[in-house]
TIRO-20576 format. One record per residue: residue in three letters; x negated, y, z of N, C-alpha, C in turn. Coordinates in pm, whole numbers, plus 32768, in hexadecimal, padded with zeros to 4 digits. Example, Ala and Ser with C-alpha at 12.3 -4.5 7.8 and 13.67 -1.06 7.14 Angstrom:
  resn   n.X   n.Y   n.Z  ca.X  ca.Y  ca.Z   c.X   c.Y   c.Z
   ALA  7AD9  7DC7  830C  7B32  7E3E  830C  7AD8  7EB6  830C
   SER  7AFB  7F1F  82C4  7AA9  7F96  82CA  7AF6  8003  8313
END
This chain:
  resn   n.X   n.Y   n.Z  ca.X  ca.Y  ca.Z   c.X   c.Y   c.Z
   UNK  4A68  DB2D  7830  4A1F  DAB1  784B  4A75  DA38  7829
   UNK  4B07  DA26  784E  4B4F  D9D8  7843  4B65  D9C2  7798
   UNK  4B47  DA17  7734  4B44  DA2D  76A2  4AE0  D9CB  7668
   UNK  4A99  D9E8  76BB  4A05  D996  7690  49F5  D8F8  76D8
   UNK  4A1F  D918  773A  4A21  D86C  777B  4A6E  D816  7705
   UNK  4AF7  D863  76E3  4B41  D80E  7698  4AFD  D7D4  75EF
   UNK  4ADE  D846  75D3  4A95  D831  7567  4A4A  D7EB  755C
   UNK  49DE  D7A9  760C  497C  D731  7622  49AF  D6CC  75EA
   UNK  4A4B  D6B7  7614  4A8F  D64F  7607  4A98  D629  756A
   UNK  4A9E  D660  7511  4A9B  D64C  7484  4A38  D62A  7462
   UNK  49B3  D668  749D  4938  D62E  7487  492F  D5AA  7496
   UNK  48B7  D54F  7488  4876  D4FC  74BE  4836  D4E6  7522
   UNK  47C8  D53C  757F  476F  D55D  759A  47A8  D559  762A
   UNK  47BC  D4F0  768E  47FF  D4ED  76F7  47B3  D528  7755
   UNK  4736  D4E8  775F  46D5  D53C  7797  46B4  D5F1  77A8
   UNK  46CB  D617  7732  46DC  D6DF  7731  4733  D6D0  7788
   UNK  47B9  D699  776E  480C  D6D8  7797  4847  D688  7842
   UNK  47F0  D654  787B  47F5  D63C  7903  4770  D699  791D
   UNK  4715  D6BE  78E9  46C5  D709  7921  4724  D7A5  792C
   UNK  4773  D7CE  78BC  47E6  D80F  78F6  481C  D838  7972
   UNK  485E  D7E2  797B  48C2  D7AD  79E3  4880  D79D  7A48
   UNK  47FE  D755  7A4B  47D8  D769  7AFF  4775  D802  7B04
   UNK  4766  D872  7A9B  473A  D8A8  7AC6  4794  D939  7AF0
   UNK  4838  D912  7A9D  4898  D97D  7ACF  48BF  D929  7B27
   UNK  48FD  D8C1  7B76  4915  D8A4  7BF4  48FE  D84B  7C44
   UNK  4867  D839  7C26  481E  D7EA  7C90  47F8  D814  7D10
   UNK  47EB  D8A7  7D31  47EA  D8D4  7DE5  48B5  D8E9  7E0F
   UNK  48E2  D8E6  7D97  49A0  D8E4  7E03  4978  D866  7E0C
   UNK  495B  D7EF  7DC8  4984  D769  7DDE  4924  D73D  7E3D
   UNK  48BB  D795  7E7C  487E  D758  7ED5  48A3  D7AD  7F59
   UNK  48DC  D815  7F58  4911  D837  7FC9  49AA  D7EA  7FF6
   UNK  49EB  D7DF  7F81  4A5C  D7A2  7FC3  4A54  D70F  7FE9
   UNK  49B8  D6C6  7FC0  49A9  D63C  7FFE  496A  D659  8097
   UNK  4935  D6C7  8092  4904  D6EA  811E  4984  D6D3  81BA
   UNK  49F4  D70A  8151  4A52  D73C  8197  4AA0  D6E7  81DF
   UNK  4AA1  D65B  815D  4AE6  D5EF  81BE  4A7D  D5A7  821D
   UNK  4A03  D5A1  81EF  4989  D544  8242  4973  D58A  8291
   UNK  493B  D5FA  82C4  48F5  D671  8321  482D  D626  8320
   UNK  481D  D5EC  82A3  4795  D5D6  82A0  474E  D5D8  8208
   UNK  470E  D643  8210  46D3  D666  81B2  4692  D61E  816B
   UNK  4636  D5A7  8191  45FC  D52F  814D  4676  D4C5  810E
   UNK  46EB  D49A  816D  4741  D476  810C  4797  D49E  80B1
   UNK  47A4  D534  80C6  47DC  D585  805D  47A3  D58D  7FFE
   UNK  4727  D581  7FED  46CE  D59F  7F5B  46E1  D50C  7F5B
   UNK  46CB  D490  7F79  46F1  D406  7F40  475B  D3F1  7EFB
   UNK  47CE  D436  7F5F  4844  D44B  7EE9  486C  D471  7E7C
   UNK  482C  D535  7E3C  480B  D55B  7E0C  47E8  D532  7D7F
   UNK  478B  D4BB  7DA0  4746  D482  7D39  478D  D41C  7CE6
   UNK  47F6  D3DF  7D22  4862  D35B  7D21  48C0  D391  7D06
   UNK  48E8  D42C  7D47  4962  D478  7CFC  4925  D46F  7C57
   UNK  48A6  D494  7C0F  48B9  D4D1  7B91  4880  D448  7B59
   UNK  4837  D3E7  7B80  4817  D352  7B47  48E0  D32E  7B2B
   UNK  491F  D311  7B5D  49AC  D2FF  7B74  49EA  D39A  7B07
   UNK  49C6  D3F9  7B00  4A2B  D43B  7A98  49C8  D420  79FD
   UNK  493E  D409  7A08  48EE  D3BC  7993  492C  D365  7947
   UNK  498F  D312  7993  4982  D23D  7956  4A34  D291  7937
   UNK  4A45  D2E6  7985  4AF0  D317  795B  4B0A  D395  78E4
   UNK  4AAF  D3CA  78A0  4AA6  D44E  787F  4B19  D403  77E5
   UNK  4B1A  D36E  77BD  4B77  D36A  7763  4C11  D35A  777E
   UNK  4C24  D378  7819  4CAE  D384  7835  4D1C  D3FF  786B
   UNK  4CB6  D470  785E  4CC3  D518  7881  4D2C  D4F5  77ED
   UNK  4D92  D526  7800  4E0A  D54B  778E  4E16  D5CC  7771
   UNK  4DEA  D643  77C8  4DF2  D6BB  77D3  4E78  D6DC  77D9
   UNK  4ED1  D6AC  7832  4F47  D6BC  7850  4F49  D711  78F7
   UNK  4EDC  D708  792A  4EB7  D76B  798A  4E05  D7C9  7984
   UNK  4E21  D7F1  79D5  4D67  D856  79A9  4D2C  D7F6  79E6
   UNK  4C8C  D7ED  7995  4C48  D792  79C9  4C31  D79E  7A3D
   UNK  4C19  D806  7A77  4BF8  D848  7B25  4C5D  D7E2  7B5E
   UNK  4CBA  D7D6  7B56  4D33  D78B  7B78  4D36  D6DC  7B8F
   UNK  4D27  D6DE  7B32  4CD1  D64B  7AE4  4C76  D62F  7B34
   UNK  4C08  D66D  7B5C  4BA3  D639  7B6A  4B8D  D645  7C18
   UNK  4BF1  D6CB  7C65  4C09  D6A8  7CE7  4C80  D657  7D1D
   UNK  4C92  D5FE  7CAD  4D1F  D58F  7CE7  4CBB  D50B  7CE7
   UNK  4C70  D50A  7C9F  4C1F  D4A9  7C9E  4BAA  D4A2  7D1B
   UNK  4B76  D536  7D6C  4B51  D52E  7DBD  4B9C  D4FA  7E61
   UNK  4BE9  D543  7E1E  4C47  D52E  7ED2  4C74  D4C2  7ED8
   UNK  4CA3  D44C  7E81  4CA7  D3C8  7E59  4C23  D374  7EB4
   UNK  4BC2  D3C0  7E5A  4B4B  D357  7E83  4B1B  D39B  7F34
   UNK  4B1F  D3FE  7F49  4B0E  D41C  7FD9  4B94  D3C4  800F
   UNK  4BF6  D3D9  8009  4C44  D36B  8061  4C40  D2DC  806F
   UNK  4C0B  D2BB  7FF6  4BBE  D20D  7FE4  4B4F  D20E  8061
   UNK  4B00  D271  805D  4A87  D265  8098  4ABA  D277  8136
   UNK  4B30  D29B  813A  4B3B  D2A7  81F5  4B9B  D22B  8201
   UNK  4BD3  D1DF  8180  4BF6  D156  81D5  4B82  D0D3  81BC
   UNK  4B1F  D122  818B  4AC2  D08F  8173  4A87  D067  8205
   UNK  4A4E  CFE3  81C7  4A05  CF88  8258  4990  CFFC  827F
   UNK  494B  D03E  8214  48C5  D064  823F  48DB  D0F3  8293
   UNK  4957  D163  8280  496A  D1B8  82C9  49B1  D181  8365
   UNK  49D4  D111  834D  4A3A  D0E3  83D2  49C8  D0B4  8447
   UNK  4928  D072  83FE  48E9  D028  8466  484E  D03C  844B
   UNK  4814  D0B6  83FF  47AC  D0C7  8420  47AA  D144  843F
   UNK  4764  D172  849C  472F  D1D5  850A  46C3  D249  84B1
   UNK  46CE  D2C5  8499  46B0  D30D  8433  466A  D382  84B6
   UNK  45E3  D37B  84A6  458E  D3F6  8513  45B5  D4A4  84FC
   UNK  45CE  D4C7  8568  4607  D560  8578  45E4  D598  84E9
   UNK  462C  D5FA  84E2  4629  D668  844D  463D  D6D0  8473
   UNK  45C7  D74E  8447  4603  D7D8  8481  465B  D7D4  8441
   UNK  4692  D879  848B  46F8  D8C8  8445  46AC  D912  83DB
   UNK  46F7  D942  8363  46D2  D9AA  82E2  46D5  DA3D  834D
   UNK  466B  DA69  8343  467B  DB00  8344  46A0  DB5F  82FD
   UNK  46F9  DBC9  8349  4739  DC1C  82E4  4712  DC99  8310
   UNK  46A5  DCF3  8343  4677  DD55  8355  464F  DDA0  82C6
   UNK  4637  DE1A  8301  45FC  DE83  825E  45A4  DEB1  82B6
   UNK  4528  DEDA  825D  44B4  DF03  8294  44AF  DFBB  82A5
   UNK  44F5  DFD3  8231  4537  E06A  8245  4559  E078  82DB
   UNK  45B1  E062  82F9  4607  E083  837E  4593  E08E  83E4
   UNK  45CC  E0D5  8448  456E  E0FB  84F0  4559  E041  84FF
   UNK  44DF  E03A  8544  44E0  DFA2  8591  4567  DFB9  85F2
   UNK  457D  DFF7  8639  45E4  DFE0  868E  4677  DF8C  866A
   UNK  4682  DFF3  85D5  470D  DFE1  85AD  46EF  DF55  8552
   UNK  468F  DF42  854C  468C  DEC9  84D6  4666  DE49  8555
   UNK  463B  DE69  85BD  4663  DDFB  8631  46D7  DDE0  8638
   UNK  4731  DE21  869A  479F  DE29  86A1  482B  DDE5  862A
   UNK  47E3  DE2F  85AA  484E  DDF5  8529  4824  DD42  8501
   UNK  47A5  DD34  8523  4780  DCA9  851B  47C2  DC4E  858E
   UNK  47C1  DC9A  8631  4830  DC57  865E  4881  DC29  8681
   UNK  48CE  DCA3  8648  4968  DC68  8626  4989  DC2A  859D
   UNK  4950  DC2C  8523  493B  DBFD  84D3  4942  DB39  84E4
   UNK  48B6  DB3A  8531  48C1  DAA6  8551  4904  DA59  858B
   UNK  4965  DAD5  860D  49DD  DAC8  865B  4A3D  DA57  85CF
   UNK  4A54  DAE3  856D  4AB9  DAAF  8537  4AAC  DA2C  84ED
   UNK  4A14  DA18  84C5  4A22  D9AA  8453  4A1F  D94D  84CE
   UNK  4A0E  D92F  8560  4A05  D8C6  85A3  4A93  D8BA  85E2
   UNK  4AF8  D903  85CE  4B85  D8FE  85C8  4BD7  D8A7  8550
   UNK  4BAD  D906  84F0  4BD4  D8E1  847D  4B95  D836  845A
   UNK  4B36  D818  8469  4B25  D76B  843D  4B4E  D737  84DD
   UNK  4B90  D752  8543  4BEF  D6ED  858A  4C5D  D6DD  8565
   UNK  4C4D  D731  84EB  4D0C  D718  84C2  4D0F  D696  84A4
   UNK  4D82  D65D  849D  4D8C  D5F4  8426  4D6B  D5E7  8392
   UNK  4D4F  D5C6  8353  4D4A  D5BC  8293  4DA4  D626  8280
   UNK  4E2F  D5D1  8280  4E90  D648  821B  4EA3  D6BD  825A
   UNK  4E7D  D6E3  82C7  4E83  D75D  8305  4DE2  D7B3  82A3
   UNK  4D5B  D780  82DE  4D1F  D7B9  82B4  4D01  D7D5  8209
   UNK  4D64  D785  81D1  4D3E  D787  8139  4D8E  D7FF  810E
   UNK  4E17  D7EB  814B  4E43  D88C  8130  4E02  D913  8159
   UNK  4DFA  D914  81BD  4D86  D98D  81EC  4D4B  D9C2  81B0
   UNK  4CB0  D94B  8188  4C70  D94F  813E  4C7A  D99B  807D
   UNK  4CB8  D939  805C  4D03  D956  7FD9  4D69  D9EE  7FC9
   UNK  4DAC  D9F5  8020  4DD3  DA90  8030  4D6D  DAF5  8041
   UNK  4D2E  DB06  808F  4CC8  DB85  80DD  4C48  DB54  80B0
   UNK  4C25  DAF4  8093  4B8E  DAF4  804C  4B8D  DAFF  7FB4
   UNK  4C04  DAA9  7F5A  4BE6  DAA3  7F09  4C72  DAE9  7EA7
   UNK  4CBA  DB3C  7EE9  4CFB  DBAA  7ED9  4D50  DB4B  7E7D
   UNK  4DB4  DADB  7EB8  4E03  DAC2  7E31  4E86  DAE0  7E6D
   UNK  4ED9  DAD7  7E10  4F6F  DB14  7E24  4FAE  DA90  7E4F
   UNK  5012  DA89  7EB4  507E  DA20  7EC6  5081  D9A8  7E8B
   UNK  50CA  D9FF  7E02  50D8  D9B4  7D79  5057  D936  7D30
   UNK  4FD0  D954  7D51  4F84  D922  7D36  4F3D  D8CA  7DA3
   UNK  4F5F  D8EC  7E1A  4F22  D8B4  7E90  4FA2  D820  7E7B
   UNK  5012  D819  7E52  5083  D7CF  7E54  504B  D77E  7DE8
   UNK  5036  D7B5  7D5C  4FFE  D74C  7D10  4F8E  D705  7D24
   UNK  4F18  D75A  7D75  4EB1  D6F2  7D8D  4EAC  D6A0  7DEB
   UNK  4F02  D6B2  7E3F  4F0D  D656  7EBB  4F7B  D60F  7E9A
   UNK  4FD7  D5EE  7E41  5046  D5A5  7E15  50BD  D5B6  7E6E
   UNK  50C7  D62C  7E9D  512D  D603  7ED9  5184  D69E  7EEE
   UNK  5213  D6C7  7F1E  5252  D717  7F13  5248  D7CB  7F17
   UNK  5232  D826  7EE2  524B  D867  7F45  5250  D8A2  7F9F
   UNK  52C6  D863  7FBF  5321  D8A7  8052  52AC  D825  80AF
   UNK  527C  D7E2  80B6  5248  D772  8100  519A  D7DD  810B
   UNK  5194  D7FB  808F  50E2  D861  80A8  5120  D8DC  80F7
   UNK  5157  D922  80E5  51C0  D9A1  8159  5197  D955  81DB
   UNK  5213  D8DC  81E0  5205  D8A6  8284  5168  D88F  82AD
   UNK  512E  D84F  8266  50B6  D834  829A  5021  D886  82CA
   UNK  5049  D8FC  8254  5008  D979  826E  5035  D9CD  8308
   UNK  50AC  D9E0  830D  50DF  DA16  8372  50BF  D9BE  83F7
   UNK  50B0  D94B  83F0  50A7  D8E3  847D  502C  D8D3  8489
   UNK  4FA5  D8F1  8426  4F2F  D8FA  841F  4EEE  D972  8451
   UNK  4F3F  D9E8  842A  4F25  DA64  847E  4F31  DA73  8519
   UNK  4FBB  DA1F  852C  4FEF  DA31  85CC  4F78  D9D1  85FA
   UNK  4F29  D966  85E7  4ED4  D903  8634  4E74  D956  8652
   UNK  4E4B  D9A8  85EB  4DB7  D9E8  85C9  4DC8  DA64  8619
   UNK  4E34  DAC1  861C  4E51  DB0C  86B4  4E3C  DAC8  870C
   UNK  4E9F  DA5C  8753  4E7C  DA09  87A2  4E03  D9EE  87E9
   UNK  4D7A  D9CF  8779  4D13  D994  87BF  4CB6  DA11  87C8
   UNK  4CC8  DA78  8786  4C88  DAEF  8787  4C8E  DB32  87FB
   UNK  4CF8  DB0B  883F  4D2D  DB64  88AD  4D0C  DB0B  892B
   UNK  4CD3  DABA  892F  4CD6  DA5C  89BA  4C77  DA85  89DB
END
């Protein structure tokens, strides 16, 4: 896929090739806007402003990293804009379920039960802080290595280690009270 995205880029045709791109990672980029908001209506607002915003930018991708890369540095950018703006700081946003994560396979019993502890965890997991839950997240949801969790979050490392590890101990923590 990444063969062919690039090849968009030689094209003209900006349009194909954002229809591309939001259709290989338009549900990661809307789960991981979920992740910092915990609201599904502003996550898909974001969503939309993440790929309008990699649209007006698609002539500054150098391909010096994978676009996947590229294009979730540009999200987590604009989700952190959006939690210091005026409009997340002072307007009042009406309850949002939780996502269900049941299978219809399973006994009702066991698919009760896995739904809630399930919801246990995701209502643990978004009291974290940001950089707590972005590692989490980015590790165990979206299976990335250290190395890449460090480049997309800009920062060390040994600093994604610490933060992973101090994100685990909270999330014991509140699991257990």
């Amino acid at each position: 896929m990444e063969e062919l995205i690039i090849d968009g880029f030689l094209s003209e045709d900006k349009e194909l090739l954002m229809d591309e791109i939001m259709n290989q990672y338009g549900q990661e980029i809307l789960q991981l806007t979920y992740s910092y908001v915990n609201n599904k209506a502003i996550a898909e607002d974001l969503t939309q402003d993440i790929f309008v915003k990699c649209y007006k930018s698609l002539h500054t991708y150098s391909g010096k990293s994978k676009l996947r890369t590229w294009l979730w540095r540009i999200a987590i950018n604009h989700c952190k804009d959006f939690h210091r703006s005026w409009y997340n700081k002072n307007v009042i946003i009406a309850g949002e379920e939780m996502p269900s994560n049941g299978s219809k396979k399973e006994l009702v019993e066991q698919t009760v039960i896995q739904k809630e502890e399930d919801d246990e965890l995701i209502s643990a997991i978004m009291t974290l802080s940001i950089k707590y839950r972005e590692v989490i997240y980015l590790f165990y949801y979206e299976e990335m290595s250290l190395k890449e969790i460090a480049v997309v979050t800009e920062t060390g490392i040994n600093t994604v280690k610490t933060r992973l590890r101090r994100a685990k101990e909270l999330l014991k923590e509140r699991l257990e009270e």
